[in-house]
N, CA, C and O of each residue as an XYZ file, in Angstrom:
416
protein
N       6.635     46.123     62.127
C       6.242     47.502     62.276
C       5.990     48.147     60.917
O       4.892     48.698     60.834
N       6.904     48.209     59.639
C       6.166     48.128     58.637
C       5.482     47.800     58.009
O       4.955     48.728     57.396
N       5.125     46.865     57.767
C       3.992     46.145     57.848
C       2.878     46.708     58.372
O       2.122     47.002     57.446
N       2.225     47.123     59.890
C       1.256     48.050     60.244
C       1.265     49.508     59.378
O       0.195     50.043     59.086
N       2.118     49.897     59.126
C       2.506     50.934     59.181
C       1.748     51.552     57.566
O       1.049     52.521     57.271
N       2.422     50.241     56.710
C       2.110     50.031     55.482
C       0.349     50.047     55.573
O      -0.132     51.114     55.191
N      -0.583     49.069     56.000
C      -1.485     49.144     56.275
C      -2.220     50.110     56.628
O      -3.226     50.285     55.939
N      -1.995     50.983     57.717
C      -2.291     52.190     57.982
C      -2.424     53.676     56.953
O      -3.316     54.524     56.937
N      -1.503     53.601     56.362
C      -0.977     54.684     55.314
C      -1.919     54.007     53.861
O      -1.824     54.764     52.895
N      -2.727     52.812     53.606
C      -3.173     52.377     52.770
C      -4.723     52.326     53.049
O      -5.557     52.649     52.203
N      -5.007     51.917     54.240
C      -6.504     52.563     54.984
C      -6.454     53.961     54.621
O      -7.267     54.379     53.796
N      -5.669     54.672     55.095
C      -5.875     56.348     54.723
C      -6.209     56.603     53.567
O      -7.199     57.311     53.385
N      -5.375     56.026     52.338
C      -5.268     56.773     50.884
C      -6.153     55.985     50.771
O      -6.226     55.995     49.542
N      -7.104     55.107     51.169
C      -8.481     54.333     50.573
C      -9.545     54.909     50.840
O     -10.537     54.900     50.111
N      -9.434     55.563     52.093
C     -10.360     56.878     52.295
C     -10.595     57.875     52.067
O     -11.652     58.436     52.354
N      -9.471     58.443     51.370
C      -9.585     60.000     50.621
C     -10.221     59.751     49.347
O     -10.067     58.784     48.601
N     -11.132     61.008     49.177
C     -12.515     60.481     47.738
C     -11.224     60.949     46.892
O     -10.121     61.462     47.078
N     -12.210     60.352     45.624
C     -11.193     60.059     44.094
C     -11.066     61.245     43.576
O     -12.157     61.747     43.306
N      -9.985     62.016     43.282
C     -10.286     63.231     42.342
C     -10.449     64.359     43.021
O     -10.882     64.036     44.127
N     -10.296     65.862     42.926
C     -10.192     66.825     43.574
C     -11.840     67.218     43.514
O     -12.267     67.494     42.393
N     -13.080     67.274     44.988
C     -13.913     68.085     44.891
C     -14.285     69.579     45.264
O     -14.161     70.271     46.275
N     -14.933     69.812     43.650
C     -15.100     71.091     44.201
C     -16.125     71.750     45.464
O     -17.240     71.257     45.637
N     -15.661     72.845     46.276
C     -16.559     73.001     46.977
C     -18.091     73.592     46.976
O     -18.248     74.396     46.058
N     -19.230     73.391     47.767
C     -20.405     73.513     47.314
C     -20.581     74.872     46.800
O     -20.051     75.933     47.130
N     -21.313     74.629     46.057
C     -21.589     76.491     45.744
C     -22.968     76.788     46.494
O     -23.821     75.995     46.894
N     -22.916     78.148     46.556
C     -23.680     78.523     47.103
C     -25.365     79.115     45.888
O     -25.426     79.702     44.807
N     -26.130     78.712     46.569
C     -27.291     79.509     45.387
C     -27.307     80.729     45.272
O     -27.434     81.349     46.328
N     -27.189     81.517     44.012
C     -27.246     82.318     43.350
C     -28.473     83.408     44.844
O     -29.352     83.007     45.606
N     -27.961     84.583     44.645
C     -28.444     85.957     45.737
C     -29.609     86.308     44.407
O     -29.135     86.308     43.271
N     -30.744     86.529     44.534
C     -32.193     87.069     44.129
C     -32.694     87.999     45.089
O     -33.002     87.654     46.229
N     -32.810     89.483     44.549
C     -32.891     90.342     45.133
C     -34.799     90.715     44.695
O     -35.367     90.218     43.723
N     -35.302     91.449     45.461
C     -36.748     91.606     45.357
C     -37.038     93.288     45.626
O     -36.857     94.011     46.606
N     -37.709     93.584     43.913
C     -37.764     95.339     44.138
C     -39.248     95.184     44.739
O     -39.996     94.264     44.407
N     -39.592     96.194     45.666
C     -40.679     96.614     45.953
C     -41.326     97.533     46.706
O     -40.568     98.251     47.357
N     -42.364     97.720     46.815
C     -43.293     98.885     48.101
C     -43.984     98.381     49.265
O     -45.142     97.964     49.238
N     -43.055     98.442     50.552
C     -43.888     97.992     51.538
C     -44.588     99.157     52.421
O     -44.444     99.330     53.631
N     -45.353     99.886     51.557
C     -45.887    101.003     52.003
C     -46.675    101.881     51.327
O     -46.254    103.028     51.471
N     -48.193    101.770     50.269
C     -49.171    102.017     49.266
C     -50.285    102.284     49.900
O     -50.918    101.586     50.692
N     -50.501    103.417     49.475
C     -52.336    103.542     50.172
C     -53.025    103.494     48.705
O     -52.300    103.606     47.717
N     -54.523    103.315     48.551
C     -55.321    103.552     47.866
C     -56.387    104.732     47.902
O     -56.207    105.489     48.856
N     -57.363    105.030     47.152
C     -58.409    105.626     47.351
C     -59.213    105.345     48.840
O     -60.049    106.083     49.360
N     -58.619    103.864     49.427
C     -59.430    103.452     50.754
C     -58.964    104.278     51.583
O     -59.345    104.016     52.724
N     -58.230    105.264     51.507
C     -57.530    105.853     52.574
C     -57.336    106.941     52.062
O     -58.140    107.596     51.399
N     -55.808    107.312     52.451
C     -55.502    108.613     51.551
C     -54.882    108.412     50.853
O     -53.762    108.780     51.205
N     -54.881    107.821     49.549
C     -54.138    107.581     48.410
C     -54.608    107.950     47.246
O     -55.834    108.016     47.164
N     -53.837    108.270     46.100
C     -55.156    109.170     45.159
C     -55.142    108.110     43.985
O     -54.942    108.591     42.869
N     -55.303    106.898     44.055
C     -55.405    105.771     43.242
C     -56.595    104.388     43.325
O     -57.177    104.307     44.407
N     -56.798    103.810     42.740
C     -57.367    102.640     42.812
C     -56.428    101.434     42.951
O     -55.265    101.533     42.560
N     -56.994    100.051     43.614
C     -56.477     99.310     43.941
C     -55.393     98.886     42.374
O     -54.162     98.867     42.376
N     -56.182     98.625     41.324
C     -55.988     98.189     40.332
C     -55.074     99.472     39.753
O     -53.975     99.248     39.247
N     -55.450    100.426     39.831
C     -54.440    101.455     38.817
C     -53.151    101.321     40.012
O     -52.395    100.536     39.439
N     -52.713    101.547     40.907
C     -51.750    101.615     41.338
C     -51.033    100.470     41.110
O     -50.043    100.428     40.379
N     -51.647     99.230     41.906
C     -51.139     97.660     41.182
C     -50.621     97.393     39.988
O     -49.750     96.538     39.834
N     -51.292     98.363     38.685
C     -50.395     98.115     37.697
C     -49.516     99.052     37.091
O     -49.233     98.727     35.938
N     -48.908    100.271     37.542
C     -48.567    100.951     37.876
C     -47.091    100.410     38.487
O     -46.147    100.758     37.778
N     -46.734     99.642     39.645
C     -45.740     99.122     40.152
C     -45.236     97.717     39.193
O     -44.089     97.392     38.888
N     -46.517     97.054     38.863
C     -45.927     96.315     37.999
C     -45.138     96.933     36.449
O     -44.043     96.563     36.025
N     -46.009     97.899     35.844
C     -45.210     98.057     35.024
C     -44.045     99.099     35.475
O     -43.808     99.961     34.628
N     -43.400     99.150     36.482
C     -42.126     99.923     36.815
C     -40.978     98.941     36.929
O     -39.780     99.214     37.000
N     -41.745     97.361     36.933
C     -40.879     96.225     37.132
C     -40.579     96.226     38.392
O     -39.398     96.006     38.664
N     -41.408     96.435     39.356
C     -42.053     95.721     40.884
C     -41.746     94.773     41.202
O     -41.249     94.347     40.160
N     -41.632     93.969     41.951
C     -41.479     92.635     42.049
C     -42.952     92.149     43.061
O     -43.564     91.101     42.860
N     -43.319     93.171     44.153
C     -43.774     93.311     45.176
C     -44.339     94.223     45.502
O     -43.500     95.085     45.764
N     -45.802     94.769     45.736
C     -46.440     95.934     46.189
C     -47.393     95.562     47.483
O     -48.318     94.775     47.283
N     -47.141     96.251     49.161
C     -47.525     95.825     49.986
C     -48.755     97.005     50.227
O     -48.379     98.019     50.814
N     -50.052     96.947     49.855
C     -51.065     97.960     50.748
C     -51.468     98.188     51.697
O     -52.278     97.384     52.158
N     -51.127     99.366     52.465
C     -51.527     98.856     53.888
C     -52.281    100.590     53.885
O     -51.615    101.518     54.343
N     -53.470    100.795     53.411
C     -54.653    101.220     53.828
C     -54.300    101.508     55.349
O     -53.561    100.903     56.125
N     -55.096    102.661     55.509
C     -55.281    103.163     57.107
C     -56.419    102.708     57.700
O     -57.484    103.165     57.287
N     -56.425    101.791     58.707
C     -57.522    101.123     60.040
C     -58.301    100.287     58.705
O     -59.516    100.216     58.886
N     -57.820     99.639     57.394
C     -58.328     98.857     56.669
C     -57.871     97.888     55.955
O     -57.100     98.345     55.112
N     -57.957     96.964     55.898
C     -57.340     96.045     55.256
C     -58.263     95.626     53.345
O     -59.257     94.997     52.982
N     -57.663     96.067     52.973
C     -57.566     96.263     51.196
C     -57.590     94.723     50.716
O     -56.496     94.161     50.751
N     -58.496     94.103     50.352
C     -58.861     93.233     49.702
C     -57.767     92.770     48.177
O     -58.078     93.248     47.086
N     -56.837     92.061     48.267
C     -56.133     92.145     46.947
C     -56.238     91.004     46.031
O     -55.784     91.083     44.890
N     -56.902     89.788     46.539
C     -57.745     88.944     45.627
C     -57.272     88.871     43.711
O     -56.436     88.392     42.945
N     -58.701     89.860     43.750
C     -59.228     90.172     42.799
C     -57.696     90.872     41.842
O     -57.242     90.251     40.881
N     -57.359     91.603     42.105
C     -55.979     92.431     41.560
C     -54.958     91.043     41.086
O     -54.658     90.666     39.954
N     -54.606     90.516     42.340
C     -53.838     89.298     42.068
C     -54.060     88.384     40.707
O     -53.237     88.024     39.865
N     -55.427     88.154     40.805
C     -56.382     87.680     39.749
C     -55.905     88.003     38.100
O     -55.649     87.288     37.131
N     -55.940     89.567     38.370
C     -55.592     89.980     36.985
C     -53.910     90.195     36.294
O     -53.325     90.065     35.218
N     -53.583     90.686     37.988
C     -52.372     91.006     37.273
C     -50.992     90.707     37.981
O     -49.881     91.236     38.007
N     -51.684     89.446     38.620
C     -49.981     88.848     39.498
C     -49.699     87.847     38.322
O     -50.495     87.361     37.519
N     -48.244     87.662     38.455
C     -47.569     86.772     37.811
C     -46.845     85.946     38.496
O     -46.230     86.593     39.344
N     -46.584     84.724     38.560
C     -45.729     83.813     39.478
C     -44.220     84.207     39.079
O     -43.723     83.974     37.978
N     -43.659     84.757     40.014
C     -42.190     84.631     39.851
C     -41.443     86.089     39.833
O     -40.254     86.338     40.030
N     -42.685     87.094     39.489
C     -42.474     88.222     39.008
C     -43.109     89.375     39.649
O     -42.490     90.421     39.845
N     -44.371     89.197     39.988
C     -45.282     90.311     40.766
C     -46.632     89.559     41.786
O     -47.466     88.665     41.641
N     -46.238     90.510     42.814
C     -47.438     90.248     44.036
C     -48.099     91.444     44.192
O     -47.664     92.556     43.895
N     -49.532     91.079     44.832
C     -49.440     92.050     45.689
C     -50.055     91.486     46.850
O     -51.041     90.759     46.723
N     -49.457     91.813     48.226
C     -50.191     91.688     49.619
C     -51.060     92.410     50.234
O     -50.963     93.635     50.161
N     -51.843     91.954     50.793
C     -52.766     93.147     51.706
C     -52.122     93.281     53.438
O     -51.933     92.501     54.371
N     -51.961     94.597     53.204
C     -51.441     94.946     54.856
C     -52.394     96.141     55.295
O     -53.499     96.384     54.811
N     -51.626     96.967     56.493
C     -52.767     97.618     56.880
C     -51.894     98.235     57.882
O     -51.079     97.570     58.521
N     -52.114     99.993     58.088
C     -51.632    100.803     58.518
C     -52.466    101.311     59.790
O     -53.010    102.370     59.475
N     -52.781    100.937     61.157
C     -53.159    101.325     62.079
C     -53.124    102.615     62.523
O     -52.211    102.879     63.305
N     -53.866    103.468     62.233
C     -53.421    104.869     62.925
C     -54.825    105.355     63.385
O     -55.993    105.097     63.093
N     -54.135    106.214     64.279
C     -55.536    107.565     65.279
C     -56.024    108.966     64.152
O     -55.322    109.876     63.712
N     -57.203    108.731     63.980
C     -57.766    110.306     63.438
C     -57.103    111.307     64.044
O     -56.921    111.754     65.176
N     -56.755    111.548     62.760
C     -56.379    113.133     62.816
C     -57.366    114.261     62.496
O     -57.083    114.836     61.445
N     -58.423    114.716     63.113
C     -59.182    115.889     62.385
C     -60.070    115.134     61.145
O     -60.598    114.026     61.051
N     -60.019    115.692     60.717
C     -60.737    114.624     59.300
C     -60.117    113.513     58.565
O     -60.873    112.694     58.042
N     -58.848    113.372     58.452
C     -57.709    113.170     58.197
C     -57.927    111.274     58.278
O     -59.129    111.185     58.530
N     -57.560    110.309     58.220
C     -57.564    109.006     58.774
C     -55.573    108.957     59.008
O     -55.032    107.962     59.489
C-alpha cells in the first residue's frame, strides 16, 4: 500500500509545472478620443471637410465621424492628407433627417 501510495504522490509532484507561474496579464486598456457627430459645409456645418478634419486632429482626436444630413461626405481624399495610422481617422457617416423649412 505504500508503495502505490508512494507512486501516486510522485505522479502528482511530476505534474505540477516547475517554478511558480505568473498569471496572464491582461493587455494594456487604449482608450479612443473622438467625434461621432460633425457636419460640414455639406449640410449645416460652418466648415470644410478638410478644415474641420484638421482641426480635430490638431486637438489630438483620435477619431472624427461625419455624418452630413441625407449625405454621405466623401473622406478619401482628407484621409489622404491627414490620417495617420495609429493616431487619426476620419469616417464617413451620415445623418438621415426630414426638411425642416429650409433647414436640412
Amino acid at each position: 500500500m505504500k508503495a502505490v501510495t508512494l507512486v501516486v504522490a510522485t505522479a502528482l509532484l511530476a505534474s505540477l509545472p516547475l517554478g511558480a507561474q505568473a498569471p496572464p496579464t491582461q493587455p494594456a486598456v487604449r482608450w479612443f478620443k473622438g467625434n461621432t457627430h460633425a457636419h460640414t459645409l455639406k449640410s449645416d456645418g460652418d466648415s470644410t471637410l478638410h478644415d474641420l478634419a484638421r482641426w480635430y486632429r490638431e486637438q489630438r482626436y483620435h477619431f472624427l465621424v461625419v455624418t452630413d444630413h441625407n449625405f454621405v461626405t466623401p473622406v478619401e481624399e482628407v484621409n489622404h492628407s491627414l490620417a495617420a495610422v495609429g493616431r487619426f481617422l476620419v469616417i464617413s457617416g451620415e445623418e438621415i433627417s426630414d426638411q425642416a423649412g429650409d433647414k436640412p
